[in-house]
C-alpha positions in Angstrom: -18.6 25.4 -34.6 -21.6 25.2 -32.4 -20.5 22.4 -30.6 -16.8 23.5 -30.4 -18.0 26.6 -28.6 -19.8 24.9 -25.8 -16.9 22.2 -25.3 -14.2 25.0 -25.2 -16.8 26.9 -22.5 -17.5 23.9 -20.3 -14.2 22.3 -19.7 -12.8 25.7 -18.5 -16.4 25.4 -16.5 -15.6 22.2 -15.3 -11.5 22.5 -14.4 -12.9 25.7 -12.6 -15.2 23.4 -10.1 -13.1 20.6 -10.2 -10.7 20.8 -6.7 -7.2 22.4 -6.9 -4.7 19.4 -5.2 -2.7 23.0 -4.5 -5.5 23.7 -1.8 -6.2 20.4 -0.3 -5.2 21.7 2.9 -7.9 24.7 3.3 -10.5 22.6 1.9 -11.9 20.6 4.9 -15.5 20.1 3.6 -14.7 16.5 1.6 -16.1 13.7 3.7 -13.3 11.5 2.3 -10.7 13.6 3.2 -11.6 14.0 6.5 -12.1 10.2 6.8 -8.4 9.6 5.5 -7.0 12.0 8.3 -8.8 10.5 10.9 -7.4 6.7 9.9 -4.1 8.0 8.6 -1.3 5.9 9.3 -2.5 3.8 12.1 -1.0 0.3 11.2 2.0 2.1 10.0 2.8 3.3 13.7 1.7 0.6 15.3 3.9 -1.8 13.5 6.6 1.1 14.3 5.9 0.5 17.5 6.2 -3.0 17.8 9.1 -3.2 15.5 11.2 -0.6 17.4 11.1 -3.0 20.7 11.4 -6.5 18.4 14.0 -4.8 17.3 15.7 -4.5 20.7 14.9 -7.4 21.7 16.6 -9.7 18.6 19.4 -7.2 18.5 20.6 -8.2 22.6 19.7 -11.7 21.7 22.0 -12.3 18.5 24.7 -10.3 20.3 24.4 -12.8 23.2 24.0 -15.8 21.5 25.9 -15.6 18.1 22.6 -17.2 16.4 22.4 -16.6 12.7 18.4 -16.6 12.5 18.9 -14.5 15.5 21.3 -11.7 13.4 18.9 -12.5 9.9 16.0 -11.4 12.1 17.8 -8.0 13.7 18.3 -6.9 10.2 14.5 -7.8 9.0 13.4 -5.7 12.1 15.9 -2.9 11.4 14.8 -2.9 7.9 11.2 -2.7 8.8 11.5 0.4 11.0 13.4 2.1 8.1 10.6 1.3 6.0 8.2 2.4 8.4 9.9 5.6 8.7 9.8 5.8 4.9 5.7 4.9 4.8 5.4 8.0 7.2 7.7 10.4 5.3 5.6 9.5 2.0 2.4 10.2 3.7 3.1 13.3 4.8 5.1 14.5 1.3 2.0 13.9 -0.1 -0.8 16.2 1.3 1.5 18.9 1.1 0.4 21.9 -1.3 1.9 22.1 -4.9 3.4 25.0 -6.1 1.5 24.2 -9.6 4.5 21.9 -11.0 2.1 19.3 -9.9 -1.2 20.0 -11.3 -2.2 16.6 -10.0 -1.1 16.5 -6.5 1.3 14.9 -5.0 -0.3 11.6 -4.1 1.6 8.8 -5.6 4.4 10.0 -3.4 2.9 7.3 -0.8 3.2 4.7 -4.0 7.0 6.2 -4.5 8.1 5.4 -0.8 6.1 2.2 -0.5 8.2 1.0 -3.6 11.4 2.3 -1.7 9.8 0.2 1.1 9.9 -2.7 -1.4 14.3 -2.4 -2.1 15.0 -1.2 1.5 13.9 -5.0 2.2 15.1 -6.8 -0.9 18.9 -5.5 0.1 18.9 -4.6 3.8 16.6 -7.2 5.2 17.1 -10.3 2.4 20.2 -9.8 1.0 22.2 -9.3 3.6 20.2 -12.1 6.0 20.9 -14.5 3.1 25.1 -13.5 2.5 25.2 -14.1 6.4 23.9 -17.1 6.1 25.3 -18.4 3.8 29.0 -17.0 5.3 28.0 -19.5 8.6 27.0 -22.6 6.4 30.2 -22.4 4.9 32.4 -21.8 8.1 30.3 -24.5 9.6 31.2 -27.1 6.7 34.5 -26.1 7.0 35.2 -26.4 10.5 32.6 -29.6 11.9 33.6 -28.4 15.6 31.5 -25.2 15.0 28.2 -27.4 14.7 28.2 -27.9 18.5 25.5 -25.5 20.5 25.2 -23.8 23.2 21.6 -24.7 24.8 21.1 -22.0 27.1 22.1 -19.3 24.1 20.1 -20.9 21.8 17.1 -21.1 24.1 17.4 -17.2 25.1 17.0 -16.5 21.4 13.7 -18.9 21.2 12.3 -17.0 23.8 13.1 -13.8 22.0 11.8 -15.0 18.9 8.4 -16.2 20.8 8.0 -12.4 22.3 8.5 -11.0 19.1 5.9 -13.3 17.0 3.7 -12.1 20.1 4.5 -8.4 19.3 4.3 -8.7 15.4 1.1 -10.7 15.9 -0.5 -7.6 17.4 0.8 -5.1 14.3 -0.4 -7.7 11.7 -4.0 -7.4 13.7 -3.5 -4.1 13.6 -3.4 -3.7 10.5 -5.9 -6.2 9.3 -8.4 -3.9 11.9 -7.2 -1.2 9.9 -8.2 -3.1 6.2 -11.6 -4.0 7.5 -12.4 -0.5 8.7 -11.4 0.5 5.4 -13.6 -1.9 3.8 -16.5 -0.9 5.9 -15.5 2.6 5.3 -15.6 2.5 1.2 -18.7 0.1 1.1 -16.7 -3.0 0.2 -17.7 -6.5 0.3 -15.5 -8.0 3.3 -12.9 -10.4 2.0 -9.8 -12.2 2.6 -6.6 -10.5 3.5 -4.7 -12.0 1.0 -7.3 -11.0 -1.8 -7.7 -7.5 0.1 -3.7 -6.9 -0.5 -4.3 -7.8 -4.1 -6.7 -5.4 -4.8 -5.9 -2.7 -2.4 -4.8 1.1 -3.4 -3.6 2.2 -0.3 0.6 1.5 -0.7 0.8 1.8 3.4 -1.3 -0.8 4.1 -0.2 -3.1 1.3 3.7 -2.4 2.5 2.4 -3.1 6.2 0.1 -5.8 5.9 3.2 -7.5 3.6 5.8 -6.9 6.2 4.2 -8.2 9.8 2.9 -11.4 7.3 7.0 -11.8 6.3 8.0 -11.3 10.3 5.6 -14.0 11.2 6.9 -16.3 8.5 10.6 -15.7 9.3 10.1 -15.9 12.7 8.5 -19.2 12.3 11.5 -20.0 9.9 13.9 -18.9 12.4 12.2 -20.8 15.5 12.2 -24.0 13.7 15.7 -23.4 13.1 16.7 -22.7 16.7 14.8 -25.6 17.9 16.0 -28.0 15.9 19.7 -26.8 16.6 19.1 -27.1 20.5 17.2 -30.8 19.8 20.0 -32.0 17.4 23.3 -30.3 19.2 24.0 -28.8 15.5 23.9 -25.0 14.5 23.6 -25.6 10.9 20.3 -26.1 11.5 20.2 -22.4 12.9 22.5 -21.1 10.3 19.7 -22.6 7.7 16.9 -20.9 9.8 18.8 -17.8 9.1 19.3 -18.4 5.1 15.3 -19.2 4.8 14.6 -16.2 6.7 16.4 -13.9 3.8 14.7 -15.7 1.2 11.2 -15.2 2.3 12.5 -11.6 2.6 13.7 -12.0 -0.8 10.4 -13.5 -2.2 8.1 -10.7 -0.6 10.0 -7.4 -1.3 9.6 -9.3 -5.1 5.9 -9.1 -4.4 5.8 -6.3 -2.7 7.7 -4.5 -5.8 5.2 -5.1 -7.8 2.6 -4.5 -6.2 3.8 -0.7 -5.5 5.1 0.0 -9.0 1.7 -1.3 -10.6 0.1 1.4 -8.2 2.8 3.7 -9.3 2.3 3.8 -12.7 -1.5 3.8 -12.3 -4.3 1.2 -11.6 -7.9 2.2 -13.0 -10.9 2.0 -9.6 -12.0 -1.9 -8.8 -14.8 -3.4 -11.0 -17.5 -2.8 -8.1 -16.1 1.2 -7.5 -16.9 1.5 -11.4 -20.2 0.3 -11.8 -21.0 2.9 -8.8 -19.6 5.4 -10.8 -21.2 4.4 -14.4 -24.7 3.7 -12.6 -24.3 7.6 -11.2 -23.2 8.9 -14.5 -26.0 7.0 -16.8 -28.8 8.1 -14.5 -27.8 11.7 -14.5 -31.4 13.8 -16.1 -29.9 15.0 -19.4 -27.1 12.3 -20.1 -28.5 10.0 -22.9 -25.0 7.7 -23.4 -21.8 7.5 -21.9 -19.6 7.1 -24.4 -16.2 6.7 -22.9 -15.4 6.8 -19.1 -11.1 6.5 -18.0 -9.8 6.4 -14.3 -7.4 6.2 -12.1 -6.2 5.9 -8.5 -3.5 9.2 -7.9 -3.9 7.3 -4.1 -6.1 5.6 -2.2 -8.6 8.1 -1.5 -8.4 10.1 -4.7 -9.2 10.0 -8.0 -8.9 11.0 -11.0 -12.3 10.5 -13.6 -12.7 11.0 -17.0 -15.7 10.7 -19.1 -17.5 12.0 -22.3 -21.1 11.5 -22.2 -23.8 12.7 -24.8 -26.7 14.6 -23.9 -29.9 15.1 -24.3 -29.6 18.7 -26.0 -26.0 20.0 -27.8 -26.7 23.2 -26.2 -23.9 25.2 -24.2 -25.9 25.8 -20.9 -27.7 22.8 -21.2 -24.7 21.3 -21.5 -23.1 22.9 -18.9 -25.7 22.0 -16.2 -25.6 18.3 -17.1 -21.6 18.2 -16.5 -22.8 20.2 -12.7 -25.5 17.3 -12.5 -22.6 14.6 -13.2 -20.3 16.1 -10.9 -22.5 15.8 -8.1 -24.0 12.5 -8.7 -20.8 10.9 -8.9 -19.4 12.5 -5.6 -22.8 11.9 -3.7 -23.0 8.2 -4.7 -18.9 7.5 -3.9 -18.8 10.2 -0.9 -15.5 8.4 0.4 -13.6 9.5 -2.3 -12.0 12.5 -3.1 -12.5 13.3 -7.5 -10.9 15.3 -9.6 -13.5 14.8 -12.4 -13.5 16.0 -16.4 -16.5 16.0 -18.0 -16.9 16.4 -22.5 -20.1 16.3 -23.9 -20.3 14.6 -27.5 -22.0 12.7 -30.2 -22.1 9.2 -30.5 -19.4 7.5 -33.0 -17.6 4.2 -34.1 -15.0 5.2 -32.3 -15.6 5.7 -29.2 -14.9 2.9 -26.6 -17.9 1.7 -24.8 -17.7 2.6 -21.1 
């Protein structure tokens, strides 16, 4: 009964201390918090930015020239600003304060719109690029006297297509300045973007990051196609710069899908984030074992940790200043992110799962 006692006293201890998601937005005194506002969104709006005027720009230039990389391309861009809109909208859903129907927060709502990110350009951008494109391959095999091009169209849209690689080249660096900052920001080993998108929490970055690296594809996909319709006098060659356009748009909203709804249903802290937090919890004074540790990611920045440890003495205040002890070790030694941390002190058994 002993032990009961003190368990039933220090989890309503601990839940006490740990922070209330409903008053994220009076509590300004987490360093990680603080950090997240300060880099909030910045890849997001500058790929906004950029894909607001690419948008333009493709949008004049299919309308001038009839080129079907040219329309495949207005779509992707249209598509992206939606998305980016959406990235934005999630972000600010979720540091809003929760009316206690959400005792967690209401951070995966930025995994929720990056996964909306991921459909809006499987069936705006690559659906309908690809059903376009497939519409002039077929009008073109049906009537042969469509295959003849007009240079100077065609070569208004290259130019176009140049500017815009120009201008989505500067949101991809954007946001890779962004990833390395964050990096640097969280104490992580630098590493390669693709590897960094792989193993990244943050939903706007991932959704970013993704989308410049399929403009930059499709654009290359749509030049080629352009080209070799001016070099060769034959649009098909266009129309099938316009088909592989959709189908890289296809292939990464796939990727993309997965990646959000894996971060959606939950992803536990990277191998390096939890040895941080095992080394802080095991050299705590009055923790002899951890005995079972469980986390994951409610967003980028925030986290939710779970351990049962057992101490040195199976006394109630005892116990209760070891959870205080774990609390703060774990905060001070991972600073940059924000925990929502449960604490149970207990005695070793078979059963329990090695941390």
């Amino acid at each position: 009964m002993g032990l009961t006692t003190n368990r039933i006293i220090r989890n309503g201890k601990a839940m006490s201390e740990s922070h209330d998601p409903a008053n994220d937005g009076i509590d300004m005194g987490r360093p990680g918090e603080v950090r997240e506002t300060e880099h909030q969104g910045a890849a997001v709006k500058a790929a906004l930015g950029a894909n607001i005027g690419v948008a333009i720009a493709k949008l004049c230039a299919a309308f001038f020239t009839g080129s079907s990389a040219m329309l495949s391309e207005s779509v992707h861009s249209i598509a992206d600003c939606s998305n980016e809109i959406v990235l934005m909208a999630g972000g600010r859903f979720s540091r809003r304060q929760t009316d206690g129907d959400h005792p967690f927060g209401l951070y995966r709502a930025k995994y929720l719109a990056s996964f909306v990110v991921a459909t809006l350009l499987f069936f705006v951008g690559g659906f309908f690029s690809t059903s376009e494109a497939v519409k002039k391959l077929i009008a073109i095999v049906e009537h042969p006297a469509l295959r003849d091009v007009n240079r100077m169209e065609l070569l208004v849209a290259f130019v176009v297509v140049v500017i815009s690689a120009v201008l989505e080249g500067y949101g991809l660096h954007q946001s890779v300045k962004e990833a390395n900052e964050r990096m640097d920001r969280t104490d992580t080993p630098r590493m390669g973007m693709f590897r960094f998108w792989r193993h990244t929490k943050s939903a706007e970055l991932a959704s970013v990051i993704m989308e410049d690296t399929l403009a930059l594809i499709g654009l290359g996909f749509a030049g080629g196609g352009i080209g070799l319709a001016m070099l060769l006098d034959n649009e098909m060659f266009d129309a099938l710069g316009g088909l592989m356009v959709g189908l890289v748009l296809i292939a990464g909203s796939l990727l993309l899908a997965f990646k959000s709804g894996s971060l959606l249903i939950g992803e536990a802290v990277e191998p390096d984030t939890r040895m941080k937090i095992v080394n802080a919890v095991t050299t705590t004074p009055g923790v002899e074992r951890l005995l079972n540790m469980q986390t994951v990611h409610m967003s980028e920045d925030d986290i939710l940790l779970c351990v049962k440890v057992q101490t040195s003495k199976l006394d109630r205040d005892y116990d209760v200043e070891t959870v205080d002890k774990i609390e703060q070790a774990v905060r001070n030694a991972l600073p940059w992110y924000n925990f929502e941390i449960y604490v149970e002190p207990d005695i070793y058994s078979a059963r329990h799962v090695q941390a």
